[in-house]
Legacy VTK file of the C-alpha trace (Angstrom):
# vtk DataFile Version 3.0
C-alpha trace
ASCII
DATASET POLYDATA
POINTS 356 float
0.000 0.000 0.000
1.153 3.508 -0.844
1.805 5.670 1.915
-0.440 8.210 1.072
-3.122 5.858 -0.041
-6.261 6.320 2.418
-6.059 2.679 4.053
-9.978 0.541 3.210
-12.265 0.356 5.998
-11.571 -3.667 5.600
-8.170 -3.489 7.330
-9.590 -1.741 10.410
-9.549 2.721 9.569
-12.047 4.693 10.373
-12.132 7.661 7.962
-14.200 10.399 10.017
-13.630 13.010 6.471
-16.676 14.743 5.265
-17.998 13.548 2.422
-18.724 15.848 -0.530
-22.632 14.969 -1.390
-22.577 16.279 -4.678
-20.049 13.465 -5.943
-22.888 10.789 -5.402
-25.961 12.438 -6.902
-24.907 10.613 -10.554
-24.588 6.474 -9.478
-21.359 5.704 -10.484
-21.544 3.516 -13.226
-18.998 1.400 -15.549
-18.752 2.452 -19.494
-21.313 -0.082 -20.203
-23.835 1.397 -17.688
-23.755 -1.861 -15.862
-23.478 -1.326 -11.844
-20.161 -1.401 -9.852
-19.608 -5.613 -9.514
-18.775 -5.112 -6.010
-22.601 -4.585 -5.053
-23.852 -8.216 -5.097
-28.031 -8.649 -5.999
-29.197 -10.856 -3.740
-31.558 -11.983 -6.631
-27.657 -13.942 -7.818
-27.907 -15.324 -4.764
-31.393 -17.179 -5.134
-30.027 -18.546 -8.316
-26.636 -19.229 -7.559
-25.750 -23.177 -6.735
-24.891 -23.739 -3.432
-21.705 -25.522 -2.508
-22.284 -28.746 -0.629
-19.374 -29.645 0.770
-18.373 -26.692 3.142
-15.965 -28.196 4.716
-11.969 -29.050 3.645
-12.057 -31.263 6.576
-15.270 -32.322 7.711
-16.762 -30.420 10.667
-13.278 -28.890 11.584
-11.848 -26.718 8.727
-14.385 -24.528 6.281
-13.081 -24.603 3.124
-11.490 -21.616 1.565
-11.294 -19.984 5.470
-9.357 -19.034 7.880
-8.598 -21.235 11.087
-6.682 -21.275 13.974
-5.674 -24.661 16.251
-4.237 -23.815 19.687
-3.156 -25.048 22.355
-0.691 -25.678 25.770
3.146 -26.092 24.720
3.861 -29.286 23.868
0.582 -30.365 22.952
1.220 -31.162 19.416
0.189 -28.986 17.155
2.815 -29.179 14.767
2.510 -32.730 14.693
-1.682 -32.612 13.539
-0.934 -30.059 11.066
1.765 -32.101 10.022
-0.317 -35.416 9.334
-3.004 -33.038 7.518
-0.588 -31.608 5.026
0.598 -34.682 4.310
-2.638 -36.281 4.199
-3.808 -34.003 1.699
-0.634 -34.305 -0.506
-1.313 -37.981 -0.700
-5.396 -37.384 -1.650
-6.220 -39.163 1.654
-10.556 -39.279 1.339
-10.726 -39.171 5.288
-8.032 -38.280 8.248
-8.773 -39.207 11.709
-12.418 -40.572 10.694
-13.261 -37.427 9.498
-13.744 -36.560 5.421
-11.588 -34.657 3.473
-12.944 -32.240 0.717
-10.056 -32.096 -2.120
-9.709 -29.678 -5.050
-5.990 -29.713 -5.455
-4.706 -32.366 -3.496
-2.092 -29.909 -2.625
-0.481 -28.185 1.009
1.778 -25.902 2.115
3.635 -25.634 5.617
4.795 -22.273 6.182
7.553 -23.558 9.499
9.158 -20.607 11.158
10.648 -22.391 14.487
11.855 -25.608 12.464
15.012 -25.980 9.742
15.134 -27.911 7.051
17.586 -29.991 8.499
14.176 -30.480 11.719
12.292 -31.423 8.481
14.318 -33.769 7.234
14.366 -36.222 10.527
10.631 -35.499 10.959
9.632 -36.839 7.089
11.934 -39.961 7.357
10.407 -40.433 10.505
7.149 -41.267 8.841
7.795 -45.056 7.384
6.092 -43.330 4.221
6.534 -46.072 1.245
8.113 -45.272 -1.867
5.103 -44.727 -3.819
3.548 -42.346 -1.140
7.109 -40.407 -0.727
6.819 -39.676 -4.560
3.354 -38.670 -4.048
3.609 -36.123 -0.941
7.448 -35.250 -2.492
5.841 -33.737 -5.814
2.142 -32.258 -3.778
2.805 -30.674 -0.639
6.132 -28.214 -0.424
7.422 -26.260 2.675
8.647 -23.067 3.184
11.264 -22.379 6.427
12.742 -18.770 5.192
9.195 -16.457 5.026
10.618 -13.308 4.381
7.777 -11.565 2.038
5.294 -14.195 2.812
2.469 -12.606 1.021
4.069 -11.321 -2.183
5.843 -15.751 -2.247
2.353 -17.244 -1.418
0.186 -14.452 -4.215
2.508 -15.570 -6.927
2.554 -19.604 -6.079
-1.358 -19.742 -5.852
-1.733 -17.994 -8.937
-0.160 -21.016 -10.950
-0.103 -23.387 -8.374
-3.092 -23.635 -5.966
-3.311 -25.589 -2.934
-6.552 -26.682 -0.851
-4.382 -25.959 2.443
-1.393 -23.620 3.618
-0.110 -23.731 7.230
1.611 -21.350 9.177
3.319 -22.455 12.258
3.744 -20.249 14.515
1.694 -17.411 14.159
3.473 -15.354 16.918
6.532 -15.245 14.747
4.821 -14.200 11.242
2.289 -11.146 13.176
4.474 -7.948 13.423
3.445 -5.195 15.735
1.303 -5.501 18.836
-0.664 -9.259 18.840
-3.187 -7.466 21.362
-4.216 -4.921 18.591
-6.941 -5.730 16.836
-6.658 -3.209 14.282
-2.788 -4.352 13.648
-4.269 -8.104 13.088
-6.565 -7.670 10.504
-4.654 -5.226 8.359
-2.019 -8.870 9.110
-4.862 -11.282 7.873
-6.551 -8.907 5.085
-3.859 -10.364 2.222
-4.245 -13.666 3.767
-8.456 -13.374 3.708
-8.175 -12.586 -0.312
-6.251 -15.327 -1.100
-8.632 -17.737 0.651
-11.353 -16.177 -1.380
-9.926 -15.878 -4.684
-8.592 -19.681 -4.969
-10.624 -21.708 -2.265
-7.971 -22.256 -0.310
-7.997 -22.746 3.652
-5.444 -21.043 5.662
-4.482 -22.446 9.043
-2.854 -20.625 11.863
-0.932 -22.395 14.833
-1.346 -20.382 18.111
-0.595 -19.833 21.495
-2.573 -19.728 24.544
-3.053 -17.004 26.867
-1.637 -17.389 30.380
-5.095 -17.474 31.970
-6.215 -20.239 28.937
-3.213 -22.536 29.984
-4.522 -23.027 33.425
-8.159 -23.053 32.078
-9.205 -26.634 31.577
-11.989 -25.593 29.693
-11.615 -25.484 25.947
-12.742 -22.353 24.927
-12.160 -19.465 22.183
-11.421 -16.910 24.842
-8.251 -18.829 25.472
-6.517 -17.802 22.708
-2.900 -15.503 23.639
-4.074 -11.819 22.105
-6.515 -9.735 20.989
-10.351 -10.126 20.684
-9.676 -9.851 16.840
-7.865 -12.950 16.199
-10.842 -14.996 17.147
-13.368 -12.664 15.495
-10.918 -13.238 12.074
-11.399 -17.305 11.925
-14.514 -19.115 10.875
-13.053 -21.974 13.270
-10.662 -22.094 16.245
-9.703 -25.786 17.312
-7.983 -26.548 20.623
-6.060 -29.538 21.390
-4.969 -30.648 24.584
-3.124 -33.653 26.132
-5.083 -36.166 28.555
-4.298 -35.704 31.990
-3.348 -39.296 32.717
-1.943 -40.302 29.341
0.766 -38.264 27.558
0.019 -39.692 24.184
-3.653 -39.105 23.745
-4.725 -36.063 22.784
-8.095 -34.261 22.662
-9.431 -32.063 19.891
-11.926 -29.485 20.211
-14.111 -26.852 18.293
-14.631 -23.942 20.340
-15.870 -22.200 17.797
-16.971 -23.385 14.328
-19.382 -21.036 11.947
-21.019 -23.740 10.309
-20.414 -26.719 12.769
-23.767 -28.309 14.725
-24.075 -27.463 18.187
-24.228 -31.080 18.604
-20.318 -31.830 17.256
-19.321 -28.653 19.651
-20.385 -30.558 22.549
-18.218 -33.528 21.465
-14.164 -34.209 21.702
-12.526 -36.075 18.920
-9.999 -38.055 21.350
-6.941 -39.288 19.212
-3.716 -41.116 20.574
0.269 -40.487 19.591
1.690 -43.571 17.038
5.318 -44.655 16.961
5.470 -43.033 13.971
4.631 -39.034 15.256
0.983 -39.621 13.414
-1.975 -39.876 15.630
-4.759 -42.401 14.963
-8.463 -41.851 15.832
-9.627 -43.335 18.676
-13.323 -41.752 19.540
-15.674 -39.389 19.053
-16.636 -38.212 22.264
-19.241 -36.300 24.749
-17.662 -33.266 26.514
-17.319 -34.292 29.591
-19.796 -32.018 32.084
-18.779 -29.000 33.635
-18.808 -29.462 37.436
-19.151 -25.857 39.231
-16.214 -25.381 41.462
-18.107 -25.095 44.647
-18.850 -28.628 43.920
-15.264 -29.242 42.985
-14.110 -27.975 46.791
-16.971 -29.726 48.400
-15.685 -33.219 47.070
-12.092 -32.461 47.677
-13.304 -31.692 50.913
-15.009 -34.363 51.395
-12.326 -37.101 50.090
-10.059 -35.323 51.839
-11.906 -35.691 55.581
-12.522 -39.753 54.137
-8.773 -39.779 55.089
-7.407 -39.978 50.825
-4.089 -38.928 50.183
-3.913 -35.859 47.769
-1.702 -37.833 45.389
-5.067 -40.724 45.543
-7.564 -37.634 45.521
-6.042 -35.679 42.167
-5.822 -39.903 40.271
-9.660 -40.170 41.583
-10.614 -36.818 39.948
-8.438 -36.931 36.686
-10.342 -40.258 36.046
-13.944 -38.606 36.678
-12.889 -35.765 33.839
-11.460 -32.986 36.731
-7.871 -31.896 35.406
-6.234 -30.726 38.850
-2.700 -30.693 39.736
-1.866 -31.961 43.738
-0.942 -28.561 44.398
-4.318 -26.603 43.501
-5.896 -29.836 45.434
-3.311 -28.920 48.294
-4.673 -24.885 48.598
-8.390 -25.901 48.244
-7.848 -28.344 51.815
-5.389 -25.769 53.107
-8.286 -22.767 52.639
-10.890 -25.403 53.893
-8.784 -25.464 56.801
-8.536 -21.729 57.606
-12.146 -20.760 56.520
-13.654 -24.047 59.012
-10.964 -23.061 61.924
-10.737 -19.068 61.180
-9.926 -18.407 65.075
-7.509 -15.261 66.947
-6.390 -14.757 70.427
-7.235 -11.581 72.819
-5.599 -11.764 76.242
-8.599 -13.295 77.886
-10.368 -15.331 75.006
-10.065 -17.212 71.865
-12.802 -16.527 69.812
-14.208 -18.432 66.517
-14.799 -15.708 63.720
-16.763 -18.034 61.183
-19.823 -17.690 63.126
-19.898 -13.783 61.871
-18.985 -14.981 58.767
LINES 1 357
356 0 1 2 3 4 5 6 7 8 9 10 11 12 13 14 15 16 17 18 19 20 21 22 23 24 25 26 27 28 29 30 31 32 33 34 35 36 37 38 39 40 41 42 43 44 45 46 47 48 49 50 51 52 53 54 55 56 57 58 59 60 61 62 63 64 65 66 67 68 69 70 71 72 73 74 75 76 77 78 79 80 81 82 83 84 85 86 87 88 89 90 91 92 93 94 95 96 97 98 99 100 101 102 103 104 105 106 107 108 109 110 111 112 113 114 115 116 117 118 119 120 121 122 123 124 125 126 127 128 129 130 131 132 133 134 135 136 137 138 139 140 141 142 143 144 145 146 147 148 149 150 151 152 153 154 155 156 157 158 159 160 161 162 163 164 165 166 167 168 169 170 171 172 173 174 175 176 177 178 179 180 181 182 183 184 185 186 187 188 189 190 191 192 193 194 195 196 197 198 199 200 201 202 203 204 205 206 207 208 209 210 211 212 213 214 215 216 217 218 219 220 221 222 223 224 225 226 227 228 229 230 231 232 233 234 235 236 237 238 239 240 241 242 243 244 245 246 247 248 249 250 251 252 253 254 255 256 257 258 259 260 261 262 263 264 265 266 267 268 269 270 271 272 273 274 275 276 277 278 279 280 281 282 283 284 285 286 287 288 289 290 291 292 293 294 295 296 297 298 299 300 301 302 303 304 305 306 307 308 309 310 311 312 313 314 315 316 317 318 319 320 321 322 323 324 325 326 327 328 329 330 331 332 333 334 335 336 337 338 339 340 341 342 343 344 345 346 347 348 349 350 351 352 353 354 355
C-alpha cells in the first residue's frame, strides 16, 4: 500500500472526512452502464448453486477460510498439522475418521521455528513407502525462510493452488502488537483474499493465553491476544493432552461457523503412534462442567474420608477434573482456615466463622 493511499475500511480505519454529497448524486456507473460488480443482488444469490461440501475437513476446517488450532506447549500442534498436510498431498478421502474435501490435493507448511535440516528427521520419521514419498514429495512443499510471505504465497497460488497452507507459529509471522486488533486484521486482510480468490484454507498455529493454559476448559477466549484474532477465523480448534496419558490427545471446536451445536459438545480423542501420526480413537461427549463449589466440596469431602492428595487428584483426573496436587493442596489448606478461622485476645479465643 502507498503511503499516502487512504487505508480501506476492511483493514480496520475509520475515515471520520466529510464527504462531498454532490459526488454521489450521478450512481457511479462502468462504461457499459452496468453497476459497480462489487454490489452483489441478492436476486444472484437465489439462483446461484450452493456448494455442498463446506468443509476441507469435515466439521473442523471450512473450506477456503481461515482457522486457527491452539493449544498448551507441547501439545502437538505441529505434529496434527503435520499429518493433515501430508494427508492431503497424498489425496487421503478421510483423516482421523473425518472426510476430506479435495480440489488440489495440494499443502503448504509455512515452518518458522523448524530448519530444514528439523524437516528432514521429521519426514523420514514417517515409514512413508516409496510410492507415497513420490506422491507427498511432488504435492505438498514447505517453506522455512518467510521473508515476504504474502508477495511468495500471491505468486505460487496464482499457478499453483493448494486446498491448504499452514503457518506455524503465528506469533513469529504477526508484526506489531498481537493485542491490537486493528494491527491483526490489516495482518490477515492479504491472507483473507487469497482464501477467497482460490478456495484455499489457511491455518494458523497459536498460542494460549496465560489465563487459557490453566483453564481446563476449551474455549475461544483462550486464545494468547486480541479479541480480533478470534473474530478473524470461521473456526478455532484446541487440542490438549489427557491428563493421565501423555500420548492421547483431545481435539476441540470452540468455535466453528457452520459446525452443529451437537459436534461442539463432542471431543474427537486421538492417541500419539510410533510413527509421530496420531490415529483416531473416539468421538466423544464433553465431559460435564462441574461448578467449582462442587469441585471444593468433594475435595473436601475425600479429603476428611482420610485420601491422600496424590489418591484424591488420580480419583478426579479419572472422573474428567484436570487438577494438579498442588491446587488440590490450597483448596484443603483454605478449607482449613475458613472451618478453623480463630484469633487470640488476652482473655479469650474466639471463633470468627460464626460472623462470617
Amino acid at each position: 500500500m502507498n503511503i499516502n493511499e487512504k487505508q480501506s475500511p476492511d483493514a480496520g480505519a475509520v475515515n471520520n472526512e466529510a464527504l462531498n454529497l454532490e459526488e454521489f448524486k450521478q450512481p457511479p456507473v462502468t462504461p457499459n452502464g452496468a453497476r459497480d460488480k462489487r454490489l452483489i443482488s441478492v436476486f444472484d444469490l437465489f439462483n446461484e448453486k450452493v456448494e455442498e461440501e463446506m468443509f476441507l475437513w469435515e466439521n473442523l476446517i471450512p473450506a477456503g477460510s481461515l482457522v486457527t488450532i491452539a493449544g498448551p506447549s507441547d501439545s502437538g500442534k505441529t505434529m496434527l498439522a503435520r499429518q493433515l498436510c501430508i494427508a492431503i498431498a497424498k489425496g487421503d478421502s478421510h483423516l482421523l475418521n473425518q472426510q476430506l474435501n479435495l480440489i488440489y490435493k495440494k499443502s503448504i507448511y509455512v515452518s518458522t521455528e523448524d530448519t530444514k535440516r528439523d524437516w528432514v528427521f521429521k519426514m523420514q520419521k514417517l515409514n512413508l513407502s516409496k510410492e507415497e514419498k513420490e506422491v507427498v514429495g511432488n504435492n505438498m512443499s514447505i517453506v522455512v525462510e518467510y521473508e515476504n510471505l504474502v508477495q511468495l504465497l500471491t505468486k505460487e497460488l496464482a499457478t499453483y493452488p493448494v486446498d491448504l497452507v499452514v503457518f506455524d507459529v503465528l506469533t513469529d509471522l504477526l508484526a506489531g502488537d498481537l493485542n491490537s486488533t486493528t494491527n491483526f486484521r490489516t495482518f490477515i486482510k492479504p491472507f483473507k483474499a487469497l482464501a477467497a480468490l482460490h478456495g484455499t484454507s489457511f491455518l494458523f498455529i497459536h498460542h494460549l493465553s496465560k489465563k487459557g493454559e490453566t483453564n481446563n476448559t476449551p474455549s475461544k477466549i483462550n486464545l494468547l491476544g486480541a479479541s480480533g484474532i478470534e473474530a478473524s477465523m470461521r473456526s478455532v480448534l484446541e487440542l490438549r493432552k489427557d491428563p493421565n496419558d501423555g500420548t492421547i490427545r483431545t481435539l476441540k471446536v470452540t468455535k466453528g461457523n457452520y459446525v452443529s451445536e451437537e459436534i461442539k459438545k463432542k471431543l474427537l480423542k486421538i492417541k500419539q503412534t510410533e510413527n509421530f501420526t496420531y490415529e483416531c480413537m473416539d468421538y466423544i461427549q464433553e465431559p460435564f462442567k462441574i461448578e467449582r463449589t462442587e469441585v471444593k466440596n468433594k475435595i473436601e469431602e475425600l479429603h476428611n474420608s482420610g485420601m491422600s492428595i496424590r489418591n484424591i487428584e488420580k480419583k478426579l483426573n479419572g472422573e474428567g477434573i484436570s487438577l494438579k496436587k498442588t491446587a488440590i493442596y490450597e483448596i484443603i489448606k483454605k478449607a482449613r482456615l475458613n472451618y478453623a478461622k480463630i484469633f487470640t485476645t488476652k482473655n479469650q479465643v474466639i471463633d470468627t466463622t460464626q460472623y462470617k
